[in-house]
C-alpha positions in Angstrom: -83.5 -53.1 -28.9 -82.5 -56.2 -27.3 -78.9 -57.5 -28.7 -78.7 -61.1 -29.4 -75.4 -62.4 -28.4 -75.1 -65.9 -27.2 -71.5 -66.3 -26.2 -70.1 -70.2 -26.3 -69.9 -70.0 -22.7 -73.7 -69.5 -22.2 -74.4 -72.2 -24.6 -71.9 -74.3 -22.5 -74.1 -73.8 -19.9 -77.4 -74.5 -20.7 -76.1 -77.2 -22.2 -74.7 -78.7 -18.6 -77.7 -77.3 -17.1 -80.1 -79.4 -19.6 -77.9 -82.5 -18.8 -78.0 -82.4 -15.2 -82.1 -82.1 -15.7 -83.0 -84.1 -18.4 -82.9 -87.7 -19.3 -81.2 -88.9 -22.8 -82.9 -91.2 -24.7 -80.3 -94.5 -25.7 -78.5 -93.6 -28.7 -80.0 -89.9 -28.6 -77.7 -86.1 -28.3 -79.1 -82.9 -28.5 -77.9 -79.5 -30.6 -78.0 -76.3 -29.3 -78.0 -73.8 -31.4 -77.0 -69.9 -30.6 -77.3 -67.4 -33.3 -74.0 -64.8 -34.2 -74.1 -62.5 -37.2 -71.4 -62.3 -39.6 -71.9 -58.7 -40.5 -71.3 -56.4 -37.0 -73.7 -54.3 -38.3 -76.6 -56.6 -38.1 -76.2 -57.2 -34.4 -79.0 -56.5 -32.9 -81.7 -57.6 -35.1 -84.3 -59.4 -34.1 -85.7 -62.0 -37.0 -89.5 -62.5 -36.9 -89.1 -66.1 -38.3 -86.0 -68.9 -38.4 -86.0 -71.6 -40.0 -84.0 -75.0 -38.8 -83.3 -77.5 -41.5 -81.5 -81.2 -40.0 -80.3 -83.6 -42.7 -78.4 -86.4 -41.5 -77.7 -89.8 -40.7 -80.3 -90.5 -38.3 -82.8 -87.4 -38.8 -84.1 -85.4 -41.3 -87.1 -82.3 -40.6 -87.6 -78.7 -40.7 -88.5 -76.7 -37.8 -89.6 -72.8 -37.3 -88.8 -71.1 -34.4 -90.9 -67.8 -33.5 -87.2 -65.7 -32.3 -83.6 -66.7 -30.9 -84.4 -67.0 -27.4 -86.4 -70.0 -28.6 -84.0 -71.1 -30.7 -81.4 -71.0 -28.1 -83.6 -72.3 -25.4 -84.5 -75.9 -26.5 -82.3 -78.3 -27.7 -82.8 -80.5 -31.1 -82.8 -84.3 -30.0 -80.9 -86.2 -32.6 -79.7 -89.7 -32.9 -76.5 -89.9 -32.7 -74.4 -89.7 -35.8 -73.3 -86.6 -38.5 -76.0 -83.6 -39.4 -76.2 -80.5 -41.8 -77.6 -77.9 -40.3 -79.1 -74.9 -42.6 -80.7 -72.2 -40.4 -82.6 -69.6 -42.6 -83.8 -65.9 -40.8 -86.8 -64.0 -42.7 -86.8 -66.1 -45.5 -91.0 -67.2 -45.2 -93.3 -66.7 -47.9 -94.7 -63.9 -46.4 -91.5 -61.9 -46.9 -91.2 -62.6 -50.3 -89.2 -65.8 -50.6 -89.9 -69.1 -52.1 -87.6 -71.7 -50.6 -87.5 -75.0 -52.0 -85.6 -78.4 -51.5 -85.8 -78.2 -47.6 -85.6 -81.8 -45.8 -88.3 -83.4 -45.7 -89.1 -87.0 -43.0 -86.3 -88.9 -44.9 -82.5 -89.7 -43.3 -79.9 -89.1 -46.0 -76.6 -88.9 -45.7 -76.0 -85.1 -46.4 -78.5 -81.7 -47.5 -79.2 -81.2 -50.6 -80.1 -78.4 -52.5 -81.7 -75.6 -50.9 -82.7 -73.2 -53.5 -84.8 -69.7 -53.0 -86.2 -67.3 -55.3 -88.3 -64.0 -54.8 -91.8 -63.7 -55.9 -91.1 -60.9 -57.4 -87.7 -60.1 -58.6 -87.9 -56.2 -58.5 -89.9 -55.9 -54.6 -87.0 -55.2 -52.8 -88.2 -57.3 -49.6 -86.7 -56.9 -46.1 -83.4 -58.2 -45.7 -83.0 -62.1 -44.9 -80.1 -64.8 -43.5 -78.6 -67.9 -43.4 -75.9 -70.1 -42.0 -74.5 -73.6 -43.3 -73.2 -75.9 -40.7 -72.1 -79.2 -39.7 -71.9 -81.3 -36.1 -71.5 -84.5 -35.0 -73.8 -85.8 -32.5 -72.8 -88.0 -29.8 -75.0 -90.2 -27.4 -76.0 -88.5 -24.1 -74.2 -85.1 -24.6 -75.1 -81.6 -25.9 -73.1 -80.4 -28.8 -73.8 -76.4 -29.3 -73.3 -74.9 -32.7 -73.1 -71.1 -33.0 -74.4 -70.5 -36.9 -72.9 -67.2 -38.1 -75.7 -65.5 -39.9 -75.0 -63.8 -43.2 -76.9 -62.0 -45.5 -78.7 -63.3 -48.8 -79.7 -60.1 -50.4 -77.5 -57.4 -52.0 -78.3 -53.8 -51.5 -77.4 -51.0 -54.1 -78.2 -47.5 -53.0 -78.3 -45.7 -56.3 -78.6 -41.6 -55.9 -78.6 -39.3 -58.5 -78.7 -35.8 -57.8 -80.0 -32.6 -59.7 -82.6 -34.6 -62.0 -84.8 -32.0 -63.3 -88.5 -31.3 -62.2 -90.8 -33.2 -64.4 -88.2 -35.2 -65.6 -88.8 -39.2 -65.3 -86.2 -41.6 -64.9 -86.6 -45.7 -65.2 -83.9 -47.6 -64.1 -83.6 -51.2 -64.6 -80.5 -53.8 -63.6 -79.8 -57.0 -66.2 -78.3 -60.4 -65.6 -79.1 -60.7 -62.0 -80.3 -64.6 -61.1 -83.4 -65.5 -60.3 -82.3 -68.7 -58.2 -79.4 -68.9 -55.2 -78.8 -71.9 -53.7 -78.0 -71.8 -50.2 -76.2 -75.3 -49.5 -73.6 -74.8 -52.0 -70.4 -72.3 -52.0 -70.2 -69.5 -55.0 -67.2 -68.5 -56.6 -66.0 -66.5 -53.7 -66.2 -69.8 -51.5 -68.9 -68.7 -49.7 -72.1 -70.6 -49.1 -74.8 -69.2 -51.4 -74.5 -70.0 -54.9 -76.1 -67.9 -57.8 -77.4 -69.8 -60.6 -76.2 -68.8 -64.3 -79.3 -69.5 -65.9 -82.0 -68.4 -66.2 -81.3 -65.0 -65.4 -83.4 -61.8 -64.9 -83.9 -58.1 -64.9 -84.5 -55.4 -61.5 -86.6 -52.4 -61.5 -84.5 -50.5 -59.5 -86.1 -48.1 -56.7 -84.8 -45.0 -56.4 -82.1 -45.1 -53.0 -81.9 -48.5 -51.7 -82.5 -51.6 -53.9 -82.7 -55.2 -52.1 -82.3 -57.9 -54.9 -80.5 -61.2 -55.5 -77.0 -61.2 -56.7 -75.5 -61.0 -60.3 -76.0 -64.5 -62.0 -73.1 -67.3 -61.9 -70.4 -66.3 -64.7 -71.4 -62.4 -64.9 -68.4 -60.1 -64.4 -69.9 -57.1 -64.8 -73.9 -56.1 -64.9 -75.7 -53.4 -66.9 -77.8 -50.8 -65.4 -79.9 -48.9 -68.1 -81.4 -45.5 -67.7 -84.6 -44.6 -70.0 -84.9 -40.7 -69.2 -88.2 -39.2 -69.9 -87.7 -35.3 -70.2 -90.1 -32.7 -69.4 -90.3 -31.9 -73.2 -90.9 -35.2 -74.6 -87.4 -36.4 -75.3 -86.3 -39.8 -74.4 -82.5 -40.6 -73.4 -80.7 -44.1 -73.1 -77.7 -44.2 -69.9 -76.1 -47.4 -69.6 -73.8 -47.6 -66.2 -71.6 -50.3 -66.7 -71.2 -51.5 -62.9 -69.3 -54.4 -61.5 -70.5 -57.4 -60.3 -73.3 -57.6 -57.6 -72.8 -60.3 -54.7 -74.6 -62.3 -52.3 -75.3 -59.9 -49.0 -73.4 -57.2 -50.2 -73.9 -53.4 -49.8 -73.1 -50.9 -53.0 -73.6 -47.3 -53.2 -73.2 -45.2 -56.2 -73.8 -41.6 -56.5 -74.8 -39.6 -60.1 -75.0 -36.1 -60.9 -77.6 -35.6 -63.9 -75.7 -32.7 -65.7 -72.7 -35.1 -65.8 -74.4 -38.4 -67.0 -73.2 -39.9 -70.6 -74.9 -42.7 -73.4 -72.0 -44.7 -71.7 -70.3 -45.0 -68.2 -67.6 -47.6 -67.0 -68.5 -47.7 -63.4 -65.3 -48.9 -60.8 -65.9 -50.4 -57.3 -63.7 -49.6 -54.2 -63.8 -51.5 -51.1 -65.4 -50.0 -48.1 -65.8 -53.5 -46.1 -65.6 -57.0 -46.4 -69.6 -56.4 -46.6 -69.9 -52.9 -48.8 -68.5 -51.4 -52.2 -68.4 -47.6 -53.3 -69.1 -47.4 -57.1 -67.5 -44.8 -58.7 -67.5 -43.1 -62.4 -64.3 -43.6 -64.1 -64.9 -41.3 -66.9 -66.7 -41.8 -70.3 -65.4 -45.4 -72.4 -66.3 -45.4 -75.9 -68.8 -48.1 -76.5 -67.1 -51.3 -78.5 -69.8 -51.8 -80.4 -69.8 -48.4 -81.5 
């Protein structure tokens, strides 16, 4: 698969190159814009769809790009002036997402809120990006911006092994939002703010979930476990599991034998990108 690096000094280039060849029109600079990825392991990917949102003072559109050689290979004309830039990757209806609040044909002074959704809360779509920027324009030159991709969804990979044949198992994750807005920064100071209310349940898949994060003042989520037996009986689990994050990876493993009405569920750091959930023994309920 073709990686997609675009190094400053190529932008550099292209930009000189589309100086020496093109004319600017009076008060006019161009962006050019070259994608990176903040997580190493999404080099690489190609994105079907991006999205290019401009919001400044002399502009203000939305423009799709069919992939990152396009993207990369013509320059936005802007007036001159100061621009936000919000550059969205997989994040069309078609995947799942409803995006609202992009720019529409009206100069402002700044972007304002972006918010997306999912159709439906518990399909577990593809995995999308996006990057907030900022650049100032200046009359007859090229300014490039290299917007560092990150990811919007979280991913929990929930196993559990030796469940017994005939033996049914629905799994469902509370107080996860159903709105994140991608111009503002979250509580970790990142761009991509969940919303508090209102927030919503995930029917979670067995193995890999995709889902938005845990909603905005949540420390710790609930996952609970109805278990259908072979004979008829019906069992309650409730993990007690940490906080879920914007583009974050978890994985917790289960051993049916072992499970209990109750379990305190710790995380350990893998990455600045992935958690390993881990039991940490049986916590008497409080409300017990």
């Amino acid at each position: 698969m073709k990686k997609l690096i675009y190094a400053i000094v190529a932008m550099l280039a292209m930009a000189g190159c589309y100086k020496d060849n093109h004319e600017f029109q009076d008060g006019y600079g161009a962006l050019s814009l070259g994608l990176q990825w903040d997580n190493p392991k999404d080099a690489g990917t190609v994105p079907h769809v991006l999205t290019v949102s401009i919001q400044g003072d002399g502009a203000s559109f939305t423009k799709r790009f069919a992939n990152p050689e396009q993207l990369a290979s013509e320059p936005i004309m802007l007036p001159a002036g100061e621009y936000d830039i919000l550059v969205t990757a997989d994040m069309a209806e078609a995947d799942g997402f409803v995006v609202e609040g992009l720019p529409a044909s009206k100069a402002g002074s700044g972007m304002g809120e972006v918010a997306v959704s999912l159709a439906n809360p518990s399909s577990s779509p593809s995995q999308a990006w996006f990057s907030v920027n900022h650049a100032a324009i200046k009359e007859g030159e090229v300014t490039p911006v290299e917007p560092k991709l990150q990811r919007l969804l979280a991913s929990l990979d929930l196993k559990i092994a030796n469940v017994p044949s005939a033996t049914s198992i629905k799994k469902t994750l509370l107080s996860i939002t159903k709105t994140v807005i991608l111009t503002e920064k979250g509580q970790d100071g990142r761009y991509g703010a969940p919303q508090s209310k209102p927030s919503g349940s995930v029917s979670l898949k067995d193995g890999i979930t995709n889902m938005l994060p845990s909603a905005a003042g949540v420390e710790r989520n609930d996952i609970l476990m109805l278990i259908k037996t072979a004979d008829g009986k019906e069992l309650l689990v409730t993990l007690d599991v940490p906080r879920i994050d914007v583009g974050k990876t978890y994985t917790l493993n289960l051993d049916f034998n072992t499970l209990l009405p109750y379990m305190f569920i710790d995380s350990g750091s893998i990455s600045p990108w992935e958690d390993g959930w881990t039991v940490n023994g049986e916590i008497l309920n409080p409300e017990d």
